[in-house]
Structures are given as structure tokens and as C-alpha cells.
N, C-alpha and C positions, 0 to 999 in steps of 0.2 A: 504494500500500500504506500502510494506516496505524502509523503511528509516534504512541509517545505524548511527548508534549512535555518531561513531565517523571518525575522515577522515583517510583514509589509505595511509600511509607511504610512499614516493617514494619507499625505501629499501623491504616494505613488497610489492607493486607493481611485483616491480622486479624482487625478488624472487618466486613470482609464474609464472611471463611470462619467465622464465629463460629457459623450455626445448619447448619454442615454435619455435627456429631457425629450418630453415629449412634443410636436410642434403641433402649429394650428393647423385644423383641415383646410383643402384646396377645395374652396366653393365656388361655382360658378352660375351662372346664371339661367333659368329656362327659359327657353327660347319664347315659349308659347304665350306664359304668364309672366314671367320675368319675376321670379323668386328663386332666391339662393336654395340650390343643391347641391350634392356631392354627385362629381360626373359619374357618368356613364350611368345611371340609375335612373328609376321611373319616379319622376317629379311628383310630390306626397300630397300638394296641393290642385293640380290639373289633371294628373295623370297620365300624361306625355311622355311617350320616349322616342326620340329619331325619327320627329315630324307624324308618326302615331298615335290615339290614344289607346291604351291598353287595360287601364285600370276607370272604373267608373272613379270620378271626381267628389268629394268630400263635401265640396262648396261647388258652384255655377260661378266660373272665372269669365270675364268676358277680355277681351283680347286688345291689348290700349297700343 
């Protein structure tokens, strides 16, 4: 079993968990209703995906 020889460092910790934050999502906008999504996904408020509707809609979006 391995054992490590010596104790590592708060600082050398650190520096490896440094790019573990997490970021913000990439939202982008629906074409159809023009409300922030996350691409490639069927938009939660219209129902659209890639000029389709797929999903019955929630609410009656009218088109601005």
C-alpha cells in the first residue's frame, strides 16, 4: 500500500485544488421567445428546439 513519505503542504494543497471552482453556466438565448437557456436543450418556457416545437408550452409566448 502506498504511503507518502512526507506531509503535503497547505500551499502545495492549494495549488493543485486551485482550478477546481466551479464556473457560471453558458446561457444563451431562444430564438423563438428570447429567454435565457442552456444550449442545445428544449426551451422550459416555449418549448422550442431547432426552429420546432416539441414540448406543449407552460404559458402562451407570443413572438416580439
Amino acid at each position: 500500500m502506498a504511503v507518502p513519505k512526507r506531509k503535503i503542504s497547505k500551499q502545495k494543497k492549494r495549488q493543485r485544488r486551485a482550478h477546481h471552482a466551479l464556473g457560471k453556466p453558458n446561457l444563451v438565448t431562444c430564438k423563438h421567445c428570447g429567454a435565457l437557456i442552456l444550449p442545445h436543450r428544449v426551451c422550459p418556457v416555449c418549448g422550442w428546439y431547432k426552429n420546432r416545437i416539441v414540448l406543449s408550452p407552460k404559458r402562451i409566448v407570443t413572438k416580439v
